[in-house]
N, C-alpha and C positions, 0 to 999 in steps of 0.2 A: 797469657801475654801474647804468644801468636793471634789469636783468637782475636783482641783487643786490637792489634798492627794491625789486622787485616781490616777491621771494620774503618782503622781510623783512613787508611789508605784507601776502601769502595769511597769513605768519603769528601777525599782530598779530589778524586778523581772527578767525581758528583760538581764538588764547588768547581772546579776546573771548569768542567764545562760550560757552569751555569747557565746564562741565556739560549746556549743553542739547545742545550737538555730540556729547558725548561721555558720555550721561548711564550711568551704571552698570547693570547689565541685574542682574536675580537670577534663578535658578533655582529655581521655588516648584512643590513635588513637593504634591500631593495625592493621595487616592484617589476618583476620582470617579463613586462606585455611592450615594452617602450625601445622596440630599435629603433635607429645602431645603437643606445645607449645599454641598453640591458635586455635581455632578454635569454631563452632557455632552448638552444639546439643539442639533439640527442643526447638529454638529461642533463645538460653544462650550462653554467651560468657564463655566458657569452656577450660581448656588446663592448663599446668604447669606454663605460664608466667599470665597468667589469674589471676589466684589463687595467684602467686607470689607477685603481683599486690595488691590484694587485704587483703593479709597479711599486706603487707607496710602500704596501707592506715588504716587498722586497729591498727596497732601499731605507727603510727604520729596521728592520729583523724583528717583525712579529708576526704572527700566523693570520688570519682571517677564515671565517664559516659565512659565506652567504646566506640568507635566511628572504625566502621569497615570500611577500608581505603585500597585502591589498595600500595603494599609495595613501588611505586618508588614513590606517593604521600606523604609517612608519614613525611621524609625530609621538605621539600615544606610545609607542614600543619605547623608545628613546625615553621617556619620562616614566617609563615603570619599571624600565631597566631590562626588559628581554632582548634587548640591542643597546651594541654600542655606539656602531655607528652606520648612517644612513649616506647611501648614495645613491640618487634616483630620479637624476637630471632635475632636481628640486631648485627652485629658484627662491634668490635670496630674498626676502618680504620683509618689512618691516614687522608684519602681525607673526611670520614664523620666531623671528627673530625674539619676541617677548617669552616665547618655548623653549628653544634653543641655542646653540652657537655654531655659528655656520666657519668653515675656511676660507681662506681667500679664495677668491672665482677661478672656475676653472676654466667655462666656456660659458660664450657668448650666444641668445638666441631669440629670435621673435615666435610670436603665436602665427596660423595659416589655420585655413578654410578649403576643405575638401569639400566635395559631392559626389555621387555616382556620375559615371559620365556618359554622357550620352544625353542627359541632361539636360536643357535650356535654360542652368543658373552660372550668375557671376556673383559678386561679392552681395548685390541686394536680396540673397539669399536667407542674409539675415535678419532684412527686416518686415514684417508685417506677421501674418499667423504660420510661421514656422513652428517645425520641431527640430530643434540647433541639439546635440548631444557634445558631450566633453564627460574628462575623468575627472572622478567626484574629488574634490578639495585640491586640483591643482589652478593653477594660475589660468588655464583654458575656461575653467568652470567658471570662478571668480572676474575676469572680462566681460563673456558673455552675460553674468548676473547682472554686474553694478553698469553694466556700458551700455548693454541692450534691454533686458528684460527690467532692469527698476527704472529706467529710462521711458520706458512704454515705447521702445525701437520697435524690439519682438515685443510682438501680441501674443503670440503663439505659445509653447512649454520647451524650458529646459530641461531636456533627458540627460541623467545623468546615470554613469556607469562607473562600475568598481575594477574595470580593466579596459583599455582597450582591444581589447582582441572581441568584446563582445560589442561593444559600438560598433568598429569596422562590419561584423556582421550585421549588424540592423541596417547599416549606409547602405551596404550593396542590398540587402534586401529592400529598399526603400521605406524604412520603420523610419528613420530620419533624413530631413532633407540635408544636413549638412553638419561637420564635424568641426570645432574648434579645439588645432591642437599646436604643439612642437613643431615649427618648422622641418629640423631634420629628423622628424620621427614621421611627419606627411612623407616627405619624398621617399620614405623608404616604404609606408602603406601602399604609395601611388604605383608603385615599380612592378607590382605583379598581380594587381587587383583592379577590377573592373572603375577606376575611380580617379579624378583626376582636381587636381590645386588648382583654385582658382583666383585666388590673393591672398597677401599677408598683411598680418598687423603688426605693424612695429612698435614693440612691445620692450626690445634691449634689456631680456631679461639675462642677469648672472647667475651662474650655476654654483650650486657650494655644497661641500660635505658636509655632513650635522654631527654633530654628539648634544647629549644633553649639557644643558646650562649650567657652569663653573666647573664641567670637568677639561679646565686651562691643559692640565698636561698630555690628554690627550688629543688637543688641537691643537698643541704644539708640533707635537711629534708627526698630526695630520700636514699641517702647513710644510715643516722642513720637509717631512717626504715628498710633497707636493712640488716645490723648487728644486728637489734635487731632481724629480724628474723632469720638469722643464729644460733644467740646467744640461742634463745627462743628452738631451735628444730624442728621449722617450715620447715627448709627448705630441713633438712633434711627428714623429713614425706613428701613433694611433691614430693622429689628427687624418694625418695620410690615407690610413686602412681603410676607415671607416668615412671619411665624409669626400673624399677625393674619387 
């Protein structure tokens, strides 16, 4: 009977707890080459969707594992279930959207046009026999395709990379003439590289966290966390860190 009290008691203590004992863990896939949004200093998953991220989870009470993921995989992760959820400055698309369920937006942002500098290019860098580089399956990639290159703007080839950290180096080594990407992910390239913005495309793209399609209740939970950090001030304090 002791024996028997004692078990029933470890687990009154157990249900007691419940959620904080057992709090729900997510798998939140990024790509992280894309400052201020994400990115990886001394081994930490770092950046303004980072922190975004990790706000939400603090204000719903569930855990989060970053999972750093090449950007045309994080689609594909979501729909086979090695991730729950994606945040990776992804912009909401119609076409994603047949994949997915995105949250309400978070932030606001157009595409821009880097060069090496020193250079003698402006914006008509884009058109005639270029080589324009962008990351493969974002919205940079997808412009420069259907707007310049099936257009017969650019003659030239679209170079496409699986991070930016390795375009950036082909720009400054002059492998390519000119990068189409993120506005505030240019000015953070431009700030300490030999390379400089030479115009943007107003593009008014919105940003939104993914889960795969008809899991409603964890876009619910996505979304209230999301307002309650608006609501809190939070997000106005990241907005500050990172892009001020």
């Amino acid at each position: 009977m002791r024996k028997l009290g004692f078990l029933v008691l470890v687990l009154a203590l157990v249900l007691g707890l419940g959620g904080q004992a057992f709090a729900q863990t997510y798998v939140v896939g990024t790509s992280a080459d894309f400052p201020p949004f994400e990115y990886i200093e001394d081994g930490e998953f770092v950046g303004f969707d980072m922190d975004l991220m990790r706000a939400i989870a603090e204000e719903m009470d569930f855990e989060i594992e970053f999972r750093d993921i090449s950007f045309d995989s994080l689609i594909p992760g979501l729909r086979t279930g090695t991730i729950d959820i994606v945040i990776a400055a992804m912009t909401i698309t119609e076409e994603r959207r047949q994949a997915v369920s995105f949250s309400d937006p978070y932030y606001v942002a157009n595409q821009s046009v880097i060069v090496k500098e020193g250079l003698d290019y402006d914006l008509t860098v884009l058109f005639g026999d270029k080589r324009i580089g962008a990351q493969t399956g974002t919205t940079g990639d997808l412009w420069v395709t259907e707007r310049l290159y099936d257009e017969g703007i650019l003659t030239g080839q679209v170079v496409r990379y699986e991070t930016f950290d390795l375009a950036i180096e082909d720009l400054v080594n002059e492998n390519v003439d000119a990068l189409v990407l993120d506005r505030p992910v240019a000015e953070r390239f431009v700030e300490d590289r030999p390379l400089v913005l030479v115009g943007e495309i107003i593009t008014h793209e919105e940003y939104g966290i993914a889960v795969d399609r008809g899991n409603d209740e964890l876009l619910e939970k996505l979304n209230e966390g999301l307002q309650r950090v608006i609501d809190s001030g939070k997000m106005g304090e990241l907005i500050d860190r990172y892009f001020q």
